[in-house]
KOLNU-667504 format. One record per atom (N, C-alpha, C): residue in one letter; x, y, z; atom name. Coordinates in steps of 0.001 Angstrom, whole numbers. Each point is the difference from the previous one (the first is absolute). Example, Ala and Ser with C-alpha at 12.3 -4.5 7.8 and 13.67 -1.06 7.14 Angstrom:
BEGIN
<node resn="A" xx="13190" yy="-5690" zz="7800" name="N"/>
<node resn="A" xx="-890" yy="1190" zz="0" name="CA"/>
<node resn="A" xx="900" yy="1200" zz="0" name="C"/>
<node resn="S" xx="-350" yy="1050" zz="-720" name="N"/>
<node resn="S" xx="820" yy="1190" zz="60" name="CA"/>
<node resn="S" xx="-770" yy="1090" zz="730" name="C"/>
//
This chain:
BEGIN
<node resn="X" xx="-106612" yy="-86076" zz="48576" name="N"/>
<node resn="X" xx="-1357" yy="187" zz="455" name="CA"/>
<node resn="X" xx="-715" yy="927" zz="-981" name="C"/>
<node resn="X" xx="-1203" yy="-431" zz="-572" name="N"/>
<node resn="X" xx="-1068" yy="1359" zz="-406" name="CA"/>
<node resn="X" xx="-472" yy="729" zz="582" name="C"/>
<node resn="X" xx="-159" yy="1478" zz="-168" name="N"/>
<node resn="X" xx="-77" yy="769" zz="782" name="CA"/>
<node resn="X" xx="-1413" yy="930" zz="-948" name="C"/>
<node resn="X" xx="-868" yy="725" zz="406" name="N"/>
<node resn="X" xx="-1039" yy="475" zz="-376" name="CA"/>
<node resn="X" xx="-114" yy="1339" zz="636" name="C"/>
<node resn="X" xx="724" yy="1174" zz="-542" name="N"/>
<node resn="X" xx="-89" yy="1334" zz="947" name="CA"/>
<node resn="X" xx="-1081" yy="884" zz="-1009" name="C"/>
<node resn="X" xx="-874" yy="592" zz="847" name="N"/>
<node resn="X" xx="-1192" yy="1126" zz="-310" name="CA"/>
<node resn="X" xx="1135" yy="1194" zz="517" name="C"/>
<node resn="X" xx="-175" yy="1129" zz="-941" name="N"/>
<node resn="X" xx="675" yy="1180" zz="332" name="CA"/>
<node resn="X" xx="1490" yy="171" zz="-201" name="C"/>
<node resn="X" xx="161" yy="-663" zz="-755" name="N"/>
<node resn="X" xx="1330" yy="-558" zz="-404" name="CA"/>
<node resn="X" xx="663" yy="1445" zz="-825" name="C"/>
<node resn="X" xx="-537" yy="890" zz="-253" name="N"/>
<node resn="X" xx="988" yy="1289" zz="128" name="CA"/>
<node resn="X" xx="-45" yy="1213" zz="390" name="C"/>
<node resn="X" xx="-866" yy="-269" zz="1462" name="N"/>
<node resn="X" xx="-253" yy="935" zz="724" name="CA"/>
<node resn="X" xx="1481" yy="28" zz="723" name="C"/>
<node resn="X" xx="-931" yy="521" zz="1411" name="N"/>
<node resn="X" xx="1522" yy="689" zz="731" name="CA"/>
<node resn="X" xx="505" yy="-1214" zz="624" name="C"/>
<node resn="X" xx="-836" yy="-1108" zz="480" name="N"/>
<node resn="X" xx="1253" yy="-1343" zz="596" name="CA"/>
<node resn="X" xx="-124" yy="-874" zz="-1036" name="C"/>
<node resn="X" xx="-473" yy="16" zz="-1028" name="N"/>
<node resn="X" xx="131" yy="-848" zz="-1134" name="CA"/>
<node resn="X" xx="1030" yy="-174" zz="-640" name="C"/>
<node resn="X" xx="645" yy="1489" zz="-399" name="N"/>
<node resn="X" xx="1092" yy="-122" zz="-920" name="CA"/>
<node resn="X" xx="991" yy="97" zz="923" name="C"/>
<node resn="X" xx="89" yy="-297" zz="1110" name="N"/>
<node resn="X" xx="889" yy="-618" zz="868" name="CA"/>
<node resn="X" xx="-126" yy="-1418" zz="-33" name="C"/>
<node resn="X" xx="-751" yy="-759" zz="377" name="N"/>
<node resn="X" xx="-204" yy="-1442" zz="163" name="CA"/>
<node resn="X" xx="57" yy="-486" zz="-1010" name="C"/>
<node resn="X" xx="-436" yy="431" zz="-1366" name="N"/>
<node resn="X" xx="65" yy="-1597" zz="-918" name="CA"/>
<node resn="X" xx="1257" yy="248" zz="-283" name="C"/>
<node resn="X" xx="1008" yy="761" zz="-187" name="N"/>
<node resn="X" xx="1443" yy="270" zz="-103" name="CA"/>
<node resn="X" xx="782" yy="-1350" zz="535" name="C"/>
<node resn="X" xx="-873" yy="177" zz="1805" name="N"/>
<node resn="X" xx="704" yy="-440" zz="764" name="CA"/>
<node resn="X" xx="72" yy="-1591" zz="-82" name="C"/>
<node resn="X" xx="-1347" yy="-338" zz="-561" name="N"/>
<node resn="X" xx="-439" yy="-989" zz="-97" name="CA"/>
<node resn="X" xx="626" yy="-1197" zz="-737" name="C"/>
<node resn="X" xx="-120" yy="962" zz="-1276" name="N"/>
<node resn="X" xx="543" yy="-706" zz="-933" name="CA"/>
<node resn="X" xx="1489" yy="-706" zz="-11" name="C"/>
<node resn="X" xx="1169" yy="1494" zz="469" name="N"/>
<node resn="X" xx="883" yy="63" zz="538" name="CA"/>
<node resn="X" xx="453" yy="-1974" zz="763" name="C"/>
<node resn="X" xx="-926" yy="-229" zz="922" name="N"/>
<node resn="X" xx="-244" yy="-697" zz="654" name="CA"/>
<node resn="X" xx="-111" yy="-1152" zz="-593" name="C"/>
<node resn="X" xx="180" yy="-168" zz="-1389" name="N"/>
<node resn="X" xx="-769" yy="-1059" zz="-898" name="CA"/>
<node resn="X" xx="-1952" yy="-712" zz="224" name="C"/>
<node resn="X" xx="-551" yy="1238" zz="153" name="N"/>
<node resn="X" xx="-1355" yy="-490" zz="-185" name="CA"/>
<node resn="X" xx="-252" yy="-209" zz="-1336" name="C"/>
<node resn="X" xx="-1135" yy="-387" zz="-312" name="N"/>
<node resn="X" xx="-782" yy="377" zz="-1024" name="CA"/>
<node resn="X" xx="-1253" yy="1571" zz="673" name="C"/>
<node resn="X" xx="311" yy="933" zz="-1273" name="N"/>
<node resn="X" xx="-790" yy="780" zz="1099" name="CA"/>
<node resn="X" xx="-1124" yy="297" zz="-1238" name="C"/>
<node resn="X" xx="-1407" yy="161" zz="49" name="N"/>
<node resn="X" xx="-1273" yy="662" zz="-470" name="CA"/>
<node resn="X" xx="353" yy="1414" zz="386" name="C"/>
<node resn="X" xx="-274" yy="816" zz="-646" name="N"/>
<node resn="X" xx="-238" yy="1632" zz="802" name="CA"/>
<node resn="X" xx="-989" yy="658" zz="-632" name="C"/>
<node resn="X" xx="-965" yy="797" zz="250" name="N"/>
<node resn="X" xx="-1302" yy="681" zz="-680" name="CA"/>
<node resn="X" xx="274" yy="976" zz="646" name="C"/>
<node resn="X" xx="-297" yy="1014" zz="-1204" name="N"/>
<node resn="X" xx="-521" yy="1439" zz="675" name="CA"/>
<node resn="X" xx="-1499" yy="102" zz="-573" name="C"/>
<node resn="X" xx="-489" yy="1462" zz="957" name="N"/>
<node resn="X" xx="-1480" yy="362" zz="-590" name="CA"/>
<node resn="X" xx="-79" yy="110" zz="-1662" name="C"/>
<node resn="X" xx="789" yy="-55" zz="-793" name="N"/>
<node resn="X" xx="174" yy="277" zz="-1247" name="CA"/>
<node resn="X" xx="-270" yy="-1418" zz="-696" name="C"/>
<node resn="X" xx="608" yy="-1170" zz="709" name="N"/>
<node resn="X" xx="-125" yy="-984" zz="-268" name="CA"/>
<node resn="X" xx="-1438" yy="-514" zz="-72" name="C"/>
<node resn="X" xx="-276" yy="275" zz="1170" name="N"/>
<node resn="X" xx="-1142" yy="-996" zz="805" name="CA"/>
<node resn="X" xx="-820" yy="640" zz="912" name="C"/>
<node resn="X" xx="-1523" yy="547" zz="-501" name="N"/>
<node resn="X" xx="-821" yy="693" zz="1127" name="CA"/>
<node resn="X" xx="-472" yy="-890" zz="1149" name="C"/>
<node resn="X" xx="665" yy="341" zz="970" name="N"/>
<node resn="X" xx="-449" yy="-711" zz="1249" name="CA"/>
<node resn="X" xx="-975" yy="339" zz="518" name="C"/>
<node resn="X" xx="-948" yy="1083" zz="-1001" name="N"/>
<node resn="X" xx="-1435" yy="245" zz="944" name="CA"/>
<node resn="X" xx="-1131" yy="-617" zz="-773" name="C"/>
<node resn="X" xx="829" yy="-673" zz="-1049" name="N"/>
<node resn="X" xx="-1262" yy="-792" zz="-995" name="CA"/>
<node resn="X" xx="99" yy="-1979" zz="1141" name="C"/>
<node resn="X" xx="-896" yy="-484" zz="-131" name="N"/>
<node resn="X" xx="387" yy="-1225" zz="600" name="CA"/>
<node resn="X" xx="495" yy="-852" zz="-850" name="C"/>
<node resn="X" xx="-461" yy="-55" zz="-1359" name="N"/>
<node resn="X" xx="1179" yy="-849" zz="-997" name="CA"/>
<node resn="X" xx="1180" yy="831" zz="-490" name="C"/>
<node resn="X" xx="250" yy="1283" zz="822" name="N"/>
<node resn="X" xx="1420" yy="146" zz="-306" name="CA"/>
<node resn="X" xx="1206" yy="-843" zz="45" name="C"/>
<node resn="X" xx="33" yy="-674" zz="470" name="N"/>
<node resn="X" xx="1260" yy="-1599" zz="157" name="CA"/>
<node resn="X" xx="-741" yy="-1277" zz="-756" name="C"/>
<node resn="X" xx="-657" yy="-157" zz="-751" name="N"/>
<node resn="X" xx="-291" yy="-1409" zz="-313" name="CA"/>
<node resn="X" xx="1195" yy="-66" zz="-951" name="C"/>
<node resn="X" xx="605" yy="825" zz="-766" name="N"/>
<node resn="X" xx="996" yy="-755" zz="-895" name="CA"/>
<node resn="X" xx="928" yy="-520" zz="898" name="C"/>
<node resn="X" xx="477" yy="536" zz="1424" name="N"/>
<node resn="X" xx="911" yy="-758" zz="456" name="CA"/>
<node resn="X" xx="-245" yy="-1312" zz="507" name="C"/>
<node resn="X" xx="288" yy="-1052" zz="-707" name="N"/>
<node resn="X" xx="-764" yy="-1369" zz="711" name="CA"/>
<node resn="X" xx="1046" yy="-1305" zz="-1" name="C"/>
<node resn="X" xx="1371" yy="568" zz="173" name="N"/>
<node resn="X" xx="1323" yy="-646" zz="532" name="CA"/>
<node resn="X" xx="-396" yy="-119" zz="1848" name="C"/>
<node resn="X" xx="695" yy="-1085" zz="-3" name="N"/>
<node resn="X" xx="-110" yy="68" zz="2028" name="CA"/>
<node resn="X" xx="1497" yy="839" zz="410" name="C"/>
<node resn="X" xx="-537" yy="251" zz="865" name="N"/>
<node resn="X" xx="1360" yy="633" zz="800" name="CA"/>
<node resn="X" xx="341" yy="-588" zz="1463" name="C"/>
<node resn="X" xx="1124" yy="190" zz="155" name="N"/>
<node resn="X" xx="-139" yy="-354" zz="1532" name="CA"/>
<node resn="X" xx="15" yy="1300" zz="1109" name="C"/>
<node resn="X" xx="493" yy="861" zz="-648" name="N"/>
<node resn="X" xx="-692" yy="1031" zz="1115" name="CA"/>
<node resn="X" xx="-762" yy="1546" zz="-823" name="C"/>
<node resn="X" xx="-934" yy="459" zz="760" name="N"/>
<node resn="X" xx="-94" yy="1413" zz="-900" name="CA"/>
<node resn="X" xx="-205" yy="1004" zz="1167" name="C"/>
<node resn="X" xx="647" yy="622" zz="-364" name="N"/>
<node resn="X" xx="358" yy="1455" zz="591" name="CA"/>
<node resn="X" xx="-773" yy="1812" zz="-478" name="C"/>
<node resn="X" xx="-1041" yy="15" zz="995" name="N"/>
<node resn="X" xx="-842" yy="872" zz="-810" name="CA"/>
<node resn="X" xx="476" yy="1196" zz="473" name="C"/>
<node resn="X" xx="508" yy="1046" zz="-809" name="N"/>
<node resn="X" xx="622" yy="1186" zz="794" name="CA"/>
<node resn="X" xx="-1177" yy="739" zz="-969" name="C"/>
<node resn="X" xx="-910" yy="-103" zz="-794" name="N"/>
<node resn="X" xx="-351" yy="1118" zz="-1030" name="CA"/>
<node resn="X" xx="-1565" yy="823" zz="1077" name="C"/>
<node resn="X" xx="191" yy="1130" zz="-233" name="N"/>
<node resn="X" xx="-1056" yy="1069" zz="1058" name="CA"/>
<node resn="X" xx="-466" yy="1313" zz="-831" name="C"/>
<node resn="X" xx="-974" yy="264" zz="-236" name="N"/>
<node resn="X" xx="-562" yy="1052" zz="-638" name="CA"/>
<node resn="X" xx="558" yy="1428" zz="1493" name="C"/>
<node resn="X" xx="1018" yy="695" zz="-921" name="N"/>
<node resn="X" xx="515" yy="713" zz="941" name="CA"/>
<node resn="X" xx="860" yy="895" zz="-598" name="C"/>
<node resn="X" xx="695" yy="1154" zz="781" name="N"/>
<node resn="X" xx="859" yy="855" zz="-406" name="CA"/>
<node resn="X" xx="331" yy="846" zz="907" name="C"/>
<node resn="X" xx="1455" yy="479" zz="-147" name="N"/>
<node resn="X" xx="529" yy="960" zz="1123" name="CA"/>
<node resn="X" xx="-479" yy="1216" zz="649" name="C"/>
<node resn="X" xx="563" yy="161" zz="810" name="N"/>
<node resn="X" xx="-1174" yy="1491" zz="579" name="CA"/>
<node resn="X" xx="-849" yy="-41" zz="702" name="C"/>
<node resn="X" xx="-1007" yy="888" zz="-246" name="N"/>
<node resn="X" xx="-1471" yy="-336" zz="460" name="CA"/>
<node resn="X" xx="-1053" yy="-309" zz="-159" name="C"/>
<node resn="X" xx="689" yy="-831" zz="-1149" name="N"/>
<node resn="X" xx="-1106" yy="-1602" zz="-741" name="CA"/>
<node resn="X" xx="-1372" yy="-224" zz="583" name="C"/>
<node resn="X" xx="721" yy="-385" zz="1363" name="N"/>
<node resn="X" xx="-1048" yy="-972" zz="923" name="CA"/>
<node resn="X" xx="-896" yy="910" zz="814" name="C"/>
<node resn="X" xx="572" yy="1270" zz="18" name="N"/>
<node resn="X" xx="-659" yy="1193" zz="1024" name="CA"/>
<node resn="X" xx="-1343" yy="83" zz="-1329" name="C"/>
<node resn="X" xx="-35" yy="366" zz="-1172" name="N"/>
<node resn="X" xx="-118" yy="352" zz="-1146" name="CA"/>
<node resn="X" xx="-852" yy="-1044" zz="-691" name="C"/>
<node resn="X" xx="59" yy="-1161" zz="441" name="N"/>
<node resn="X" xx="-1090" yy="-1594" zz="-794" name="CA"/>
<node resn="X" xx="-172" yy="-887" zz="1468" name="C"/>
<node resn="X" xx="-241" yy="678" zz="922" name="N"/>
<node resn="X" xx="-323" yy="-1253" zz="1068" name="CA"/>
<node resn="X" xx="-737" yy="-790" zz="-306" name="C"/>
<node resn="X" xx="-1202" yy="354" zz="26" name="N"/>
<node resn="X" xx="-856" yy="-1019" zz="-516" name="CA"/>
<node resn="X" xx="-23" yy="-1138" zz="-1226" name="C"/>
<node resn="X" xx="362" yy="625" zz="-906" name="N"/>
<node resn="X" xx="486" yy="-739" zz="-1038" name="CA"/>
<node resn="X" xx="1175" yy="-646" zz="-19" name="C"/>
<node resn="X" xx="1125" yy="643" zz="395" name="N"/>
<node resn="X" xx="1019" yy="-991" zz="198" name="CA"/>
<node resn="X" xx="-448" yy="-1053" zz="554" name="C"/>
<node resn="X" xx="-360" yy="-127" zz="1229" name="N"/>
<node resn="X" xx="-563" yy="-1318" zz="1060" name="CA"/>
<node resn="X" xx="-694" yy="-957" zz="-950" name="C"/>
<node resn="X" xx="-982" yy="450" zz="-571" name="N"/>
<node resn="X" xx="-702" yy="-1033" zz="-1300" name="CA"/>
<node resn="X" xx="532" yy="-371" zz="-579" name="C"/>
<node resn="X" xx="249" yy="920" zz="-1029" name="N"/>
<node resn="X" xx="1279" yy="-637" zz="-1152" name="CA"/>
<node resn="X" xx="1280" yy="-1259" zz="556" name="C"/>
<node resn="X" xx="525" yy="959" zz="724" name="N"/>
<node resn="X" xx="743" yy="-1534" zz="736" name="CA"/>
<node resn="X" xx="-418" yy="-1266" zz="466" name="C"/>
<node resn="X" xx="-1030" yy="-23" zz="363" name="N"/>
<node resn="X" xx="-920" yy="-1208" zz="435" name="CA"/>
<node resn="X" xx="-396" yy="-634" zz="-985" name="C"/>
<node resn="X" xx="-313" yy="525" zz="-1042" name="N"/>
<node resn="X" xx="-686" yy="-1023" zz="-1116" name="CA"/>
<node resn="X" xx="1701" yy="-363" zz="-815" name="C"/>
<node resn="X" xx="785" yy="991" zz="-317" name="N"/>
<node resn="X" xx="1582" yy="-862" zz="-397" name="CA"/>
<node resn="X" xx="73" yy="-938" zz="715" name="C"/>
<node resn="X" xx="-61" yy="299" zz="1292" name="N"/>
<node resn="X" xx="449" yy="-1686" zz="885" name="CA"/>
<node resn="X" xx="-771" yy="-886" zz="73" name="C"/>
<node resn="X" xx="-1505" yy="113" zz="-360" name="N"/>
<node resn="X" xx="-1143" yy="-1294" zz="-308" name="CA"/>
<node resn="X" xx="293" yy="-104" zz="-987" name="C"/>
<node resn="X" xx="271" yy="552" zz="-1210" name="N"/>
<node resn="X" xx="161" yy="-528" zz="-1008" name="CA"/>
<node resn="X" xx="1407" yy="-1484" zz="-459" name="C"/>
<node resn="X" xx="785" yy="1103" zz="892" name="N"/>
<node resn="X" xx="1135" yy="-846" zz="-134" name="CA"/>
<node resn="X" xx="60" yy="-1334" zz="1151" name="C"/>
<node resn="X" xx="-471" yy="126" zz="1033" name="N"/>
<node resn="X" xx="-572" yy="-1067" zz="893" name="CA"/>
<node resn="X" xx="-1065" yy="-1443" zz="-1284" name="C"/>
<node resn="X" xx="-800" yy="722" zz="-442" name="N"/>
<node resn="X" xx="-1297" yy="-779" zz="-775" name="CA"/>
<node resn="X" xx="775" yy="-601" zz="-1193" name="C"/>
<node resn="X" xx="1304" yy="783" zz="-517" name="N"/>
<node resn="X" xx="759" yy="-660" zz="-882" name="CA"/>
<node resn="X" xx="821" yy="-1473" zz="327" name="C"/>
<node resn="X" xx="351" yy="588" zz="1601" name="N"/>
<node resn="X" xx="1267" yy="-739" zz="334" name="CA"/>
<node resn="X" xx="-934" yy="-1462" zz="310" name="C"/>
<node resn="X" xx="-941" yy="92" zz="651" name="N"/>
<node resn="X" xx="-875" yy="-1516" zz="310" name="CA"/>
<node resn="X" xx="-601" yy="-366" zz="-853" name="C"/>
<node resn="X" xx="-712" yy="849" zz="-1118" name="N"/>
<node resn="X" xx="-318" yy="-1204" zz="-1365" name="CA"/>
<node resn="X" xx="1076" yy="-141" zz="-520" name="C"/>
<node resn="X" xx="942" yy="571" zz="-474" name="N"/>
<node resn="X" xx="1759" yy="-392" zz="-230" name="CA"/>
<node resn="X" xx="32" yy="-1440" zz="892" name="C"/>
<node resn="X" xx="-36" yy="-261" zz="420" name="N"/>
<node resn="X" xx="726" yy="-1034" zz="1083" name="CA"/>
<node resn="X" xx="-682" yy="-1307" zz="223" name="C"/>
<node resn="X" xx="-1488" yy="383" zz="58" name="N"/>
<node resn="X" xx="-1042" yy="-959" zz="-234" name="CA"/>
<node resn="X" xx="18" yy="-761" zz="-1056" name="C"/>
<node resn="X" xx="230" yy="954" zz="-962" name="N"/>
<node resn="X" xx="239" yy="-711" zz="-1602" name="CA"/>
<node resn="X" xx="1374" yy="-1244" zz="-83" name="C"/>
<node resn="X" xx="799" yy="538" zz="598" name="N"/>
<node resn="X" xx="1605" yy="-630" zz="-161" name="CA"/>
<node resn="X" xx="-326" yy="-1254" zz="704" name="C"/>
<node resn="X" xx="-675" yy="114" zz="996" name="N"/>
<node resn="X" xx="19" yy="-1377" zz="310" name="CA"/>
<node resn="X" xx="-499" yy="-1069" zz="-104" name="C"/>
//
């Protein structure tokens, strides 16, 4: 199976594509280094299909991050996941 993980060496990332692979997937993995997920053509180079993608990636950090960026965290995360949502359906639209 292809596999498409966002956050791929965060804290459940570099657990899962391990696991994944392990598993005989084919696995994609991006980190923020890779791929800005707050730009909206941050993913156009990826334009392989997958059969599943697994978005673990979150503008975040231990502690009292979230006490510390409420507001912004909440945004920021929302537009990673439209972005990556807006990827995944023109992704898909296209393939077919």
């Amino acid at each position: 199976m292809r596999i498409f993980v966002t956050g791929a060496t965060g804290f459940l990332g570099r657990s899962l594509v391990p696991a994944l692979e392990k598993n005989g997937h084919q696995v994609t993995g991006v980190s923020s280094l890779q791929c800005n997920l707050l730009r909206s053509e941050g993913l156009c180079r990826f334009d392989e299909r997958y059969d599943q993608i697994w978005h673990l990636a979150a503008w975040t950090q231990a502690g009292d991050f979230c006490l510390r960026h409420p507001g912004d965290q909440w945004i920021i995360n929302q537009l990673i996941n439209t972005n990556l949502l807006d990827w995944w359906r023109t992704h898909e639209a296209a393939a077919v």
